[in-house]
TIMAR-981044 format. One record per residue (C-alpha): residue number from 1; residue in one letter; x, y, z. Coordinates in nm, 4 decimals, decimal comma, always signed. Each point is the difference from the previous one (the first is absolute). Example, Ala and Ser with C-alpha at 12.3 -4.5 7.8 and 13.67 -1.06 7.14 Angstrom:
BEGIN
PT  nr rest       xx       yy       zz
PT   1    A  +1,2300  -0,4500  +0,7800
PT   2    S  +0,1370  +0,3440  -0,0660
END
This chain:
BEGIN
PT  nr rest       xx       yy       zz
PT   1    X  +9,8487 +10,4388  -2,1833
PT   2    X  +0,1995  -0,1200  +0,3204
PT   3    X  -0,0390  -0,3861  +0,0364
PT   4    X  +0,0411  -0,1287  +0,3590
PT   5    X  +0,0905  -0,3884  +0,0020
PT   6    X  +0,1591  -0,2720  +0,2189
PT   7    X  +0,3897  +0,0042  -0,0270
PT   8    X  +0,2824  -0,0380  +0,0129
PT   9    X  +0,0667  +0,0786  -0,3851
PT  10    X  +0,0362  -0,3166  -0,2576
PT  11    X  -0,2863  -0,1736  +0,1571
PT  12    X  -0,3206  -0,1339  -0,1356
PT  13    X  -0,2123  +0,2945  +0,1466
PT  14    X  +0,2032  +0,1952  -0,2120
PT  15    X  -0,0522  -0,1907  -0,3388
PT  16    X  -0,3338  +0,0567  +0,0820
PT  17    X  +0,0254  +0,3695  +0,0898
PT  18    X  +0,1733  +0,0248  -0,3750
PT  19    X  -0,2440  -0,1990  -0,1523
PT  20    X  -0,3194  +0,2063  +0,1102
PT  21    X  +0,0907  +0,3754  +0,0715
PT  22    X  +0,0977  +0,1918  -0,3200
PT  23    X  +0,3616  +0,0491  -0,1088
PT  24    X  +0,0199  +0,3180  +0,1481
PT  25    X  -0,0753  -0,0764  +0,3477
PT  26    X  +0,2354  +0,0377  +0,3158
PT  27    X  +0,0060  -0,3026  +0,1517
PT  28    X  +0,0845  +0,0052  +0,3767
PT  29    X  +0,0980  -0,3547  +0,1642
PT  30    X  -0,1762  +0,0165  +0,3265
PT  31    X  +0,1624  -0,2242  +0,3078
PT  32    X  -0,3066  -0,1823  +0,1255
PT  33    X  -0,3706  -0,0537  -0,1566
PT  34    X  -0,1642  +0,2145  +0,2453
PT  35    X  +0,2407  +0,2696  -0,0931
PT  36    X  -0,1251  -0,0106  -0,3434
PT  37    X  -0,3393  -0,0072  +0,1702
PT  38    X  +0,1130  +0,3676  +0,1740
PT  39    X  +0,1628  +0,1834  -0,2965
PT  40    X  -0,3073  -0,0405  -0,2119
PT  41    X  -0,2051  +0,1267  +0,3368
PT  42    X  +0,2343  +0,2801  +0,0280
PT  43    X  +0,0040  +0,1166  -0,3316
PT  44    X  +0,3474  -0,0822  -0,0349
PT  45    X  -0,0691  -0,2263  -0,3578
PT  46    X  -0,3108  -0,0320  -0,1823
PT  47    X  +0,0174  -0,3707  -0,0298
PT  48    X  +0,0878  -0,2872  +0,1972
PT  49    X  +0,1032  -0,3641  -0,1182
PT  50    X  -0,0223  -0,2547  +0,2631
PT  51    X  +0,0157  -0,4079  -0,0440
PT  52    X  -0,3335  -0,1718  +0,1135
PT  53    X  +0,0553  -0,3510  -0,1198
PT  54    X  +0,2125  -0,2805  -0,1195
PT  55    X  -0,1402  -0,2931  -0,2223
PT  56    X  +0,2751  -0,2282  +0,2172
PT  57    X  +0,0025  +0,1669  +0,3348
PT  58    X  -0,3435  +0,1592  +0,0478
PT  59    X  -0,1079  +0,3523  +0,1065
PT  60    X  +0,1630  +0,2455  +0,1547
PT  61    X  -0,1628  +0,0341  +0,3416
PT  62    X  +0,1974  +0,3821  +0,0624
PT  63    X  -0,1923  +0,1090  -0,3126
PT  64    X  -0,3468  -0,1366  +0,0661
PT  65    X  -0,0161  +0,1594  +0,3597
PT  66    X  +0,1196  +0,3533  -0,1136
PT  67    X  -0,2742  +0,0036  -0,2957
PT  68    X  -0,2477  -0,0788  +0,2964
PT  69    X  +0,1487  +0,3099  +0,1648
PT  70    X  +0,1074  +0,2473  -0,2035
PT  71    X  -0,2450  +0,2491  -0,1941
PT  72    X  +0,1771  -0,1117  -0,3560
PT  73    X  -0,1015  -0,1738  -0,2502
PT  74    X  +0,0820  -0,2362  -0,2830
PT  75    X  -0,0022  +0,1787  -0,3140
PT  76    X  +0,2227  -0,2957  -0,2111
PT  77    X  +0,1393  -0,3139  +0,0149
PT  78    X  +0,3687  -0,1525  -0,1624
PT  79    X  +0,0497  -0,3542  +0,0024
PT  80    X  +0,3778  -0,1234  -0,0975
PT  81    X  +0,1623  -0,3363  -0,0755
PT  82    X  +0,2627  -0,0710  +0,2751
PT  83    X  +0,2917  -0,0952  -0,2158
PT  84    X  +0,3440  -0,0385  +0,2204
PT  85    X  +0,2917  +0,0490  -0,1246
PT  86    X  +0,3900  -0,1548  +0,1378
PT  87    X  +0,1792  +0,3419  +0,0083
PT  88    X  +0,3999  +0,0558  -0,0042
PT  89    X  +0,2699  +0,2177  -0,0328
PT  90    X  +0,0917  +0,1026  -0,3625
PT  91    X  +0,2223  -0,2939  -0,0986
PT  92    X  -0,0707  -0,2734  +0,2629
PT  93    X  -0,1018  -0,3722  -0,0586
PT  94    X  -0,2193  -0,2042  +0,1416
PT  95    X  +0,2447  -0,2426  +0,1171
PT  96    X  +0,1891  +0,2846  +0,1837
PT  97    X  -0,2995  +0,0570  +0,2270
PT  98    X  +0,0670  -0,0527  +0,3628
PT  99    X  -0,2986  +0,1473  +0,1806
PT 100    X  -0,3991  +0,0710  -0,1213
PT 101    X  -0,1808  +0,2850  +0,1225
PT 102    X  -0,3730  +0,0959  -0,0433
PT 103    X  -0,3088  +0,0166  +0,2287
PT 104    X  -0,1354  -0,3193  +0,1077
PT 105    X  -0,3075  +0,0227  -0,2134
PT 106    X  +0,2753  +0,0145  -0,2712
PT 107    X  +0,2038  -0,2708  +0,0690
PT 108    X  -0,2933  -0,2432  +0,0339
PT 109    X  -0,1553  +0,1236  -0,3093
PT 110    X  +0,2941  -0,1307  -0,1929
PT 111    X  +0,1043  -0,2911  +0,2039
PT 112    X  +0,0425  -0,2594  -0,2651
PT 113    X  +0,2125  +0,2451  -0,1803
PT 114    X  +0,2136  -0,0015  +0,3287
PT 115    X  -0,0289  -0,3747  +0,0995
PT 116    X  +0,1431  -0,0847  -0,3761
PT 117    X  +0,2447  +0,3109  -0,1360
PT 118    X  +0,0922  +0,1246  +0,3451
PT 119    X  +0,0102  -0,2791  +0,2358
PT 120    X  +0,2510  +0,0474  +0,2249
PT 121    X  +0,0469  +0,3913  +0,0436
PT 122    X  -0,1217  +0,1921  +0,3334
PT 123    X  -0,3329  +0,1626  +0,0017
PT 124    X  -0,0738  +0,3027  +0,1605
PT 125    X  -0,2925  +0,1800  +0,0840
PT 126    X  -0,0353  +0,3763  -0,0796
PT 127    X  -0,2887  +0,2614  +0,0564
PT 128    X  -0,1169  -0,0067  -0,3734
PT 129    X  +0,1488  -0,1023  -0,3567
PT 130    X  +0,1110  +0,3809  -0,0764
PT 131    X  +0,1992  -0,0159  +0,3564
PT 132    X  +0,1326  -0,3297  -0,0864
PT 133    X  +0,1501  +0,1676  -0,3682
PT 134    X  +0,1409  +0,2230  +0,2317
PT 135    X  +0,1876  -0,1643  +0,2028
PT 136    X  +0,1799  -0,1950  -0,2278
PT 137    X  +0,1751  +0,2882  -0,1689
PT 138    X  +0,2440  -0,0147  +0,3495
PT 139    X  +0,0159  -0,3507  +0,0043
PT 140    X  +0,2266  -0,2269  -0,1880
PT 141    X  -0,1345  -0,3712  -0,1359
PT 142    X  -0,3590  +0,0995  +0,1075
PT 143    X  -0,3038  +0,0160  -0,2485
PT 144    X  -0,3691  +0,1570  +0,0501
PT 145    X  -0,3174  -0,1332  -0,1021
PT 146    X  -0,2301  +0,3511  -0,1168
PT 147    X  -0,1288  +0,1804  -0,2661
PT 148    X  +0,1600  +0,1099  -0,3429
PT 149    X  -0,0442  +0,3619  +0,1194
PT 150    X  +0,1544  -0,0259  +0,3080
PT 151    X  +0,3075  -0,1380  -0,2240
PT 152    X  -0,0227  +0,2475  -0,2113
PT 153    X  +0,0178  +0,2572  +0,3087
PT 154    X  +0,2687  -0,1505  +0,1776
PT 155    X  +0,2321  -0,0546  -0,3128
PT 156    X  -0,0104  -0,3935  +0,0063
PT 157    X  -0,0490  -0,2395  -0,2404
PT 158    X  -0,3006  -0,2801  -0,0470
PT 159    X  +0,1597  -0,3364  -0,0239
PT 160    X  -0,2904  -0,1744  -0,0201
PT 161    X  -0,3831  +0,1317  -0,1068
PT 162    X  -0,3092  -0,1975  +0,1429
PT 163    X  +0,1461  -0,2105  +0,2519
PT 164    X  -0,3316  -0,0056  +0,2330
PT 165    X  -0,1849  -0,3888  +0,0294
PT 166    X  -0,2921  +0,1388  -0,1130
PT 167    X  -0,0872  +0,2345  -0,3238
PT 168    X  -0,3283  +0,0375  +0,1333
PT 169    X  +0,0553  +0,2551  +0,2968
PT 170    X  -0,1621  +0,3245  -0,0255
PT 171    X  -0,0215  +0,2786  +0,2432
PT 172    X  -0,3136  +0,2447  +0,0265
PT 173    X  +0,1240  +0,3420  +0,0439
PT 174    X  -0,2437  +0,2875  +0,1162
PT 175    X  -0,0663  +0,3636  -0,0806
PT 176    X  -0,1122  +0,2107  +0,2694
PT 177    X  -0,1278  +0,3508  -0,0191
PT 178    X  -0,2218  +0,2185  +0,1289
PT 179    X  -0,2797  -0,0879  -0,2129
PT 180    X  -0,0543  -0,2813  -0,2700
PT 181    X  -0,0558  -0,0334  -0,3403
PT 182    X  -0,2819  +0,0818  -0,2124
PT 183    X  -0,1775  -0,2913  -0,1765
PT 184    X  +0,1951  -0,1507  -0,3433
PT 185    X  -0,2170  -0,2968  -0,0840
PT 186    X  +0,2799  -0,2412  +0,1073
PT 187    X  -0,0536  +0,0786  +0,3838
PT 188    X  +0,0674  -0,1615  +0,3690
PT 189    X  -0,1239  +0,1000  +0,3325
PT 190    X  +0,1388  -0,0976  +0,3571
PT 191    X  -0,1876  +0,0569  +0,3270
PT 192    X  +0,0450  -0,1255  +0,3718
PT 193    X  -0,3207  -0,1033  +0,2070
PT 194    X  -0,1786  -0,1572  +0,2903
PT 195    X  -0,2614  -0,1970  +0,0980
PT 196    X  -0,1581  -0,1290  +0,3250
PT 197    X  +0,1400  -0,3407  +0,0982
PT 198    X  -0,3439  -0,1917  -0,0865
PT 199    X  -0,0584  -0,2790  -0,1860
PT 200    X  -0,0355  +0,1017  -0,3807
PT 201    X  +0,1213  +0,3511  +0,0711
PT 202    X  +0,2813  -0,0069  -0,2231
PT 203    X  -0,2013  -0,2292  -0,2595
PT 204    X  -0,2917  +0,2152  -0,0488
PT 205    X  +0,2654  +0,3478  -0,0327
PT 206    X  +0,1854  -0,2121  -0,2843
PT 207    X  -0,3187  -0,0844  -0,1987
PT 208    X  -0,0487  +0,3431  -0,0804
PT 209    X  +0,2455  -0,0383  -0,2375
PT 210    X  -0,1100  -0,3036  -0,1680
PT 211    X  -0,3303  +0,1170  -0,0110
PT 212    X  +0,1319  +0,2432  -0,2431
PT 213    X  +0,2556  -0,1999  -0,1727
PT 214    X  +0,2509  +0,1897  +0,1492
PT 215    X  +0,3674  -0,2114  -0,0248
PT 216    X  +0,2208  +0,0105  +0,3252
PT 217    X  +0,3137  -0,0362  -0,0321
PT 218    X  +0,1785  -0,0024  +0,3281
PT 219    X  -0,1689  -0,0666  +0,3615
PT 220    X  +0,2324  +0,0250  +0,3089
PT 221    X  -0,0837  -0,0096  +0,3323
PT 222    X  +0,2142  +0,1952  +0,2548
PT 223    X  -0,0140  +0,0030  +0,4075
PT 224    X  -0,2137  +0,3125  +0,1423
PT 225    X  +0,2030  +0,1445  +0,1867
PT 226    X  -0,1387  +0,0109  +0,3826
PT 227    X  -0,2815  -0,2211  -0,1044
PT 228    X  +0,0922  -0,3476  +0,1485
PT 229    X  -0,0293  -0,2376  -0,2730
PT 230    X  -0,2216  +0,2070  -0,2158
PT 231    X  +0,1265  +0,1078  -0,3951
PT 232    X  +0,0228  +0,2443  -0,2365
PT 233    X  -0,0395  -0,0967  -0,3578
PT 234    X  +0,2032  +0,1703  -0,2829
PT 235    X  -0,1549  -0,0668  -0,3834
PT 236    X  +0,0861  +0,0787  -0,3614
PT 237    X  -0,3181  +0,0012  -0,2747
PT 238    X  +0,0199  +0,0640  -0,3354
PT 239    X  -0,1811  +0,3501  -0,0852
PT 240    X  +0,0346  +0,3640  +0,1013
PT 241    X  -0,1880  +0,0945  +0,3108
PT 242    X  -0,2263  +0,2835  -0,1941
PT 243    X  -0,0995  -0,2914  -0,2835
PT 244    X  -0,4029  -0,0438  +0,0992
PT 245    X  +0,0849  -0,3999  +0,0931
PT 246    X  +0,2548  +0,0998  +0,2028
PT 247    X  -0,1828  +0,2822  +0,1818
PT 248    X  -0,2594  -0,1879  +0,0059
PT 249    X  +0,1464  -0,2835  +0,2375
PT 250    X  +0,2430  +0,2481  +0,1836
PT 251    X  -0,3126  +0,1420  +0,1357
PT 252    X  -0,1618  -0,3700  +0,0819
PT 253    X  +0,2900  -0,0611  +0,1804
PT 254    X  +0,0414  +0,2723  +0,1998
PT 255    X  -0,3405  -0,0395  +0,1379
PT 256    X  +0,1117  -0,3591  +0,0945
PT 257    X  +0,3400  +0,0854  +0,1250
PT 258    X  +0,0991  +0,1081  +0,3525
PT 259    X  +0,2739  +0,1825  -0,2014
PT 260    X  +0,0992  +0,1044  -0,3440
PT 261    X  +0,3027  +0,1949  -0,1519
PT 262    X  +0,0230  +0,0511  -0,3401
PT 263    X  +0,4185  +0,0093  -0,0806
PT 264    X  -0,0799  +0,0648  -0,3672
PT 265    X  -0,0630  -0,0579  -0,3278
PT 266    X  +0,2806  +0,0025  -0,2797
PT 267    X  +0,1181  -0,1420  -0,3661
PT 268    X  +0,0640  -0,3687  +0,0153
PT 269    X  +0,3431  -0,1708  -0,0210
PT 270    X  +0,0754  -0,2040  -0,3566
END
């Protein structure tokens, strides 16, 4: 199996990619989400792992659109503590350190750890945590905040483990193929829809679900694109899409709905 995911290598995406695809997998780090989008189009892998949210920062808007407009769909779902980690060269101190590098998500993720250990060293901003482990290896007094596999890749050392403010920051990785999962009794469904801009409209297309004591458990809202202030609405429910309840109000809905898409159903995330 060839595993398309975001890269650089050492990131997140790809402690996700490891997590979910079997160990014999190729895993190809793609440069962009949409091009992880394309080589699961193309053929090129079978499966594609993409980040769609962040229990800190939110979702990932990139994501969200290109489910909207691509013909894949979600067949599984990873969801990962962010643990950051102060990375060095083999050898190096923490009072030696000159200069902090990691993506800006990064360093304010762990800026007590900064504010109180690292006060007075230079921050700078790189393109992600694995480029930031990168960099340091031709740089002298500098440290990276990233992963423990993008250490291990790069040859450094982990001075300190767990350095983020909060322990409670998890990221919700997807799995995109060109067809989902078969029901497993432990099931989640995602779809994208519309509704006329009308009082109760939106009300009366989420009642189908409670009707049926079906449990939601994400509703976003996203702009329509060329629709002036008019939205698309993106929402998780537990159940597979071919359970009877589930069918069931899937149908309802779509007789309700200006528009419906269903991106999937697939095993849920412990």
């Amino acid at each position: 199996m060839r595993v398309a995911y975001l890269g650089p290598r050492g990131t997140f995406c790809e402690e996700a990619a490891r997590k979910y695809a079997p160990s014999s997998a190729i895993l190809i780090p793609r440069p962009d989400i949409p091009e992880v989008f394309q080589s699961v189009s193309s053929g090129m892998a079978e499966l594609g792992i993409v980040p769609l949210e962040n229990s800190m920062e939110g979702s990932v808007g990139l994501t969200l659109d290109l489910l909207l407009e691509s013909d894949l769909m979600i067949c599984g779902e990873i969801v990962l503590r962010v643990e950051h980690n102060l990375i060095a060269k083999p050898g190096m101190r923490i009072e030696d350190i000159r200069a902090l590098i990691s993506h800006p998500q990064a360093l304010a993720q762990c800026r007590r750890f900064i504010s109180s250990r690292l006060p007075n060293v230079e921050r700078i901003e790189a393109s992600s945590t694995s480029r930031a482990v990168e960099l340091i290896k031709g740089m002298e007094g500098a440290a990276a905040i990233g992963t423990e596999l993008a250490a291990n890749l790069n040859g450094m050392e982990v001075l300190e483990r767990g350095i983020e403010d909060d322990k409670n920051n998890f990221t919700r990785f997807l799995a995109i193929s060109r067809a989902d999962s078969p029901p497993t009794g432990s099931d989640k469904t995602s779809i994208i829809f519309s509704v006329e801009n009308k009082p109760g409209a939106l009300y009366r297309a989420l009642g189908e679900f409670a009707k049926r004591d079906i449990n939601m458990t994400k509703i976003e809202s996203r702009p329509a694109k060329g629709r002036l202030w008019e939205y698309i609405f993106y929402v998780d429910f537990e159940g597979h899409r071919e359970d009877p309840r589930c069918k069931e109000a899937l149908a309802c809905l779509g007789r309700k709905a200006c528009f419906l898409k269903i991106l999937g159903s697939y095993p849920m995330a412990r």
